[in-house]
Structures are given as structure tokens and as C-alpha cells.
C-alpha positions in Angstrom: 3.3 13.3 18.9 3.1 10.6 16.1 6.2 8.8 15.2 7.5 8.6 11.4 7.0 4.7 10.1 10.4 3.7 9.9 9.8 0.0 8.5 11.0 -0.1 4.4 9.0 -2.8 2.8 9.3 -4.1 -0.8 6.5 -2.2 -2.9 4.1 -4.8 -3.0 0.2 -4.4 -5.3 -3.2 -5.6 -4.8 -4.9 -7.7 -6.7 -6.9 -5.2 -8.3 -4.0 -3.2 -9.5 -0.8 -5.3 -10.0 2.2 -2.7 -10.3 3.9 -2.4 -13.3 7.2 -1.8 -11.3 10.9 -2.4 -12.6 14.1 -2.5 -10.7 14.4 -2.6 -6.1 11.5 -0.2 -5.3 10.6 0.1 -1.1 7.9 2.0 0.0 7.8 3.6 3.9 4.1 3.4 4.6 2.9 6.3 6.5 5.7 8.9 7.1 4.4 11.2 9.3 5.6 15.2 8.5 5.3 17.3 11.9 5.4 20.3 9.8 2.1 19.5 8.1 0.7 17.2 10.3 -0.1 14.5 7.7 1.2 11.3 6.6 1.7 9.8 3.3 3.6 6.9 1.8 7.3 7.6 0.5 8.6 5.5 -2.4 12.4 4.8 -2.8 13.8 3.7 -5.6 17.3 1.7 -5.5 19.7 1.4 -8.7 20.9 -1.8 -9.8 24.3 -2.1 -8.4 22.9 -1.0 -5.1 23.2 -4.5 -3.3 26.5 -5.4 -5.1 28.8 -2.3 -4.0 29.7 -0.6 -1.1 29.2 2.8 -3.1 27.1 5.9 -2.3 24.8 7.4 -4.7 22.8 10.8 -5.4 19.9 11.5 -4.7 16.9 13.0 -6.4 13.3 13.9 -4.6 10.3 13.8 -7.0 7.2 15.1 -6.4 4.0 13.5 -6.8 5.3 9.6 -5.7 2.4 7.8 -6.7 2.6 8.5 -10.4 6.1 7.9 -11.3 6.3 4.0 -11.2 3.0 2.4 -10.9 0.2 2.6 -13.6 -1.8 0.9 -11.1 -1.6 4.0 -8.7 -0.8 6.6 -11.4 -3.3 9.5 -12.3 -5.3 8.0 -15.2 -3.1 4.9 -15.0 -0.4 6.9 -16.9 2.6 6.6 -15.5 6.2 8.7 -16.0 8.5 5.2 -16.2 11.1 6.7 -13.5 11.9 3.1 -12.4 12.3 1.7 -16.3 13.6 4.6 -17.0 16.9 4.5 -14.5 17.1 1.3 -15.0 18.3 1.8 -18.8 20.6 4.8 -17.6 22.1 2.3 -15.4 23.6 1.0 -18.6 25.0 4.1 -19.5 26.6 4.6 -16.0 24.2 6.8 -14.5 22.8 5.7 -11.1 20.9 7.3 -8.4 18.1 6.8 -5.3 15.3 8.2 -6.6 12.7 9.6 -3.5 9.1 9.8 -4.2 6.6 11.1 -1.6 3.5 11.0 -2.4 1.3 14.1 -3.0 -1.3 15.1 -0.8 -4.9 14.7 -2.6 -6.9 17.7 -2.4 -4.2 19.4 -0.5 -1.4 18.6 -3.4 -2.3 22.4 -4.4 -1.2 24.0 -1.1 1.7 21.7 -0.5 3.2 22.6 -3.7 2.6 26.3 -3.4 5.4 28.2 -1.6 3.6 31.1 -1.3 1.4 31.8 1.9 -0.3 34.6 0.1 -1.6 32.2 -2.8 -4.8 29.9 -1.2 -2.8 29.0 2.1 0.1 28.0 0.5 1.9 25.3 2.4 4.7 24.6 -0.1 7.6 25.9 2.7 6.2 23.9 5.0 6.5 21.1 2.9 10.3 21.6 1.8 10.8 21.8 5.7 9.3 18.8 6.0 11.7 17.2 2.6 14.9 19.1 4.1 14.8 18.7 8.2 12.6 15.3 8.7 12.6 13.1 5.5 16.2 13.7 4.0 17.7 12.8 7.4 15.8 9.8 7.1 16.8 8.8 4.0 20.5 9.6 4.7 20.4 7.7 7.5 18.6 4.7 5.6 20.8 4.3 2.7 23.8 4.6 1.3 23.5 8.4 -0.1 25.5 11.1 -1.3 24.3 13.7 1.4 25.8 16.6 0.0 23.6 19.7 -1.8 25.7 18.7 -4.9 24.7 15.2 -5.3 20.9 16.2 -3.8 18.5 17.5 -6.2 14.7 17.9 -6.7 12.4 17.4 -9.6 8.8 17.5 -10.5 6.4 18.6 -12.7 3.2 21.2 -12.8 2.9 22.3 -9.4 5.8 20.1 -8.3 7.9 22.1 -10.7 6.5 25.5 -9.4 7.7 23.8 -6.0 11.4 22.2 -7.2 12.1 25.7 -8.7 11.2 27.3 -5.8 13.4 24.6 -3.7 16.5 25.2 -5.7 16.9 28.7 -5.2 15.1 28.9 -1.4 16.4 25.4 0.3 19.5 25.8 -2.0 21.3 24.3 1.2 19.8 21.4 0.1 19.2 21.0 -3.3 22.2 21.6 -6.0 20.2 20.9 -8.9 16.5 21.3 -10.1 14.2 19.6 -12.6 11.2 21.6 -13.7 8.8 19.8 -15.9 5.9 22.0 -17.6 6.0 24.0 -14.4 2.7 26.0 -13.4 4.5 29.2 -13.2 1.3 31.4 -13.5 0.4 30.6 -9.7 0.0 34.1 -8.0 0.0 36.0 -11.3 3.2 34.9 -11.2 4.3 35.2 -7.8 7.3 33.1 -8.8 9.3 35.6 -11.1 9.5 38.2 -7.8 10.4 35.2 -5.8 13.7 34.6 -7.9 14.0 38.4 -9.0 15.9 39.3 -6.3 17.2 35.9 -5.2 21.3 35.5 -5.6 22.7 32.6 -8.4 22.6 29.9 -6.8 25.3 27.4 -8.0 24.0 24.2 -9.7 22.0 22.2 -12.6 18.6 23.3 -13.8 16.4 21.6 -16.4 13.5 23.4 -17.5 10.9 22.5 -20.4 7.2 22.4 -21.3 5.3 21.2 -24.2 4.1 23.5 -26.6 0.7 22.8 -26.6 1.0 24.6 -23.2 1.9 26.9 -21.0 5.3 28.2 -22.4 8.2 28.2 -19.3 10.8 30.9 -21.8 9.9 33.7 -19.7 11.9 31.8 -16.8 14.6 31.0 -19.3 15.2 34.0 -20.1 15.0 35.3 -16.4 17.6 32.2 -15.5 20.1 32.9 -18.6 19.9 36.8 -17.3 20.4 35.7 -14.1 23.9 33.9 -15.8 22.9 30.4 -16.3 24.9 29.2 -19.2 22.3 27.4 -22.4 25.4 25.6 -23.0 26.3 24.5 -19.5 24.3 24.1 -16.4 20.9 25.0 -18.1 19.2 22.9 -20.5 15.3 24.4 -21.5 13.5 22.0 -23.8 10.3 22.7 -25.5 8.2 19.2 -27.0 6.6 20.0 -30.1 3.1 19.1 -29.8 3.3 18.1 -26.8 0.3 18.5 -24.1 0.6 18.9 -20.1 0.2 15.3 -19.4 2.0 12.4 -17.5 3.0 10.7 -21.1 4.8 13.8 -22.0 6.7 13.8 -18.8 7.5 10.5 -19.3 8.9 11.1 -22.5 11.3 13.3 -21.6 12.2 12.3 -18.4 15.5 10.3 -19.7 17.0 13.5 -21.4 16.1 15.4 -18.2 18.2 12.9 -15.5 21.0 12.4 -18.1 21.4 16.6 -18.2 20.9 16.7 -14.4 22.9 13.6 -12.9 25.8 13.3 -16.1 29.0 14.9 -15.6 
């Protein structure tokens, strides 16, 4: 069986693509998932007091790594900022590892989709994968806040359909949840059964969508019935004229981690 890469090197660019990259950023070239039997490149994203302290930090797993920090890497060279944008919540005091695996191609689709039912769907496979091989890692590699509380997940599209999913079926894991124009119409649907039944599940969601698209308030209203407090631990946001792209996400990805990582 293949190993998991265990060497963290500084994130480094070709020539052809020089990163646009703020902040200690080490990517883990070909970690290898059992569960899936793949391997993709994990980017890790330190604060700025990491190498001056002694202190632990939380942690929060985003989906789709390669478009979060690098425009050289980033789908149509748009990326979301993640690395400028904890970089200027530093200032405010709010710090964290930020985990980015990168998505899977052509099978991004299935490994976001946590239902089997829905064109193979490989999505519990993948939180296996995020929960039993690559969080271990990670705790053991840095300096982390291991505890559900202080873990959370975050992603947008299908990687929203996927942290949503995550929060209420690896909630073991993952204390809070940030869903970014989340494609909630996979299935028909499939997700509102999914969390129907499912108990509250103590923690921080952030939901929101743009609306120029599809509208997330169905959800909303399924999460406040469910007795998540507007005022408390759930914050949904609607951009006005906003589309479903990775400039919008971008925009409101500040407001997101202040909601989910403030006290």
C-alpha cells in the first residue's frame, strides 16, 4: 500500500505562474487517501504568530485547495484571498490553520457528494478520508486545537453541499460549518432528508448565497426550525447581485471566519 507524503515544504511556483501567496503557506505533495485511492496536494496555511508562541490554534478544512490562495492555480485565475484574508483577521485577534486539500478534477463531483445514490457519490468516503487519515496528520504536524470545537469545515458549491453534510454526519469532528452558495439541489435535494431527521448538533453554521443564484433560505429555515438561533450560532447572508463565482466567495469570506472562529 502507498504511504502518505509526509515532507511539508514551503509552497513554492513555477515560472509560468508565480503565486500570489501571503503569509507561511506549506503544501504536502501527494497525500495519499486509502479511502479513495488517490492522491492530491494538501495546502496548510500557518497564522502569523505561529513561529513566535508556543500556542495552539483551530483549525478549519476547506474544500477545493487549489483555489483559495493562488491565482496562478485558481479556477479562471480567480482566487478566494483565504491567505490575505487571515492575515488581516490576525490583526483583529483572530487566528487559525487553515487546511486546504485539493479537489479531485473530474472526480471533484463524486468526492463532494455524500450520497451513494447520486452518480457514485464518494463524499463519505472522502470525510473518512478528512476525519481518520488527514486530521491525524495534521494534529500530529502542528500545533492544533484537536477538539470538534475548535475543528470546523468550510467550502463552497459542492464543497458546501459536502461541509453541511460534514457538520451534522462527522459532527465528532467538525463543531462548526461554512456553507458558501451551497449546491443544495443535488439529488432533488437529497440533502433536506439527510438533515430532516438528523439530531441538533451543537455548533456554528454560516450559510449564504448570492442572489443571482440559487437561493440557500429553504435550509435556513430548515436549520432555524431545527433551533438554530439567527441571533446566535447561525448567521445566513444573501449578496445582492451577487453570481456563483470565486470573486463572490472571496468577498464574503472575512464576514464568514469572523462569525465562525469569533467568540
Amino acid at each position: 500500500m502507498q504511504q502518505a507524503v509526509t515532507q511539508w515544504e514551503i509552497y513554492t511556483h513555477t515560472v509560468q505562474h508565480p503565486p500570489t501567496i501571503s503569509g507561511r503557506v506549506r503544501i504536502l505533495r501527494g497525500a495519499y487517501s486509502p479511502q479513495l485511492d488517490v492522491q492530491r496536494d494538501v495546502i496548510v496555511y500557518l497564522p502569523p504568530s505561529y513561529h513566535d508562541a508556543d500556542q495552539r490554534y483551530p483549525v478549519v478544512y476547506m474544500q477545493d485547495g487549489q483555489n483559495l490562495f493562488d491565482a496562478g492555480t485558481a479556477f479562471g485565475g480567480q482566487e478566494w484571498h483565504v491567505d490575505e484574508t487571515m492575515e488581516n483577521l490576525a490583526t483583529e485577534g483572530i487566528e487559525a490553520i487553515i487546511v486546504a486539500p485539493y479537489h479531485g478534477g473530474e472526480k471533484r463531483i463524486q468526492e463532494y457528494n455524500p450520497f451513494p445514490h447520486v452518480w457514485r457519490g464518494k463524499g463519505q468516503l472522502y470525510l473518512d478520508w478528512l476525519r481518520d487519515t488527514l486530521k491525524p496528520m495534521i494534529d500530529r504536524d502542528f500545533r492544533t486545537l484537536p477538539e470538534r470545537e475548535h475543528t470546523g469545515i468550510l467550502g463552497s458549491s459542492m464543497g458546501g453541499l459536502i461541509s453541511m453534510y460534514a457538520f451534522f454526519h462527522r459532527s465528532e469532528t467538525f463543531g462548526f460549518a461554512g456553507v458558501m452558495s451551497p449546491a443544495f439541489w443535488i439529488g432533488s435535494g437529497a440533502i433536506y432528508a439527510s438533515l430532516q431527521d438528523a439530531p441538533y448538533v451543537d455548533g456554528k453554521i454560516y450559510l449564504d448565497n448570492g442572489s443571482r443564484e440559487t437561493s440557500a433560505r429553504r435550509m435556513n429555515a430548515l436549520l432555524i426550525k431545527k433551533g438554530y438561533n439567527p441571533c446566535g450560532n447561525l448567521l445566513y447572508v444573501v449578496e445582492q447581485d451577487a453570481e456563483h463565482t470565486e470573486s463572490a466567495w472571496a468577498r464574503r469570506m472575512p464576514d464568514a471566519l469572523r462569525f465562525l472562529l469569533g467568540k
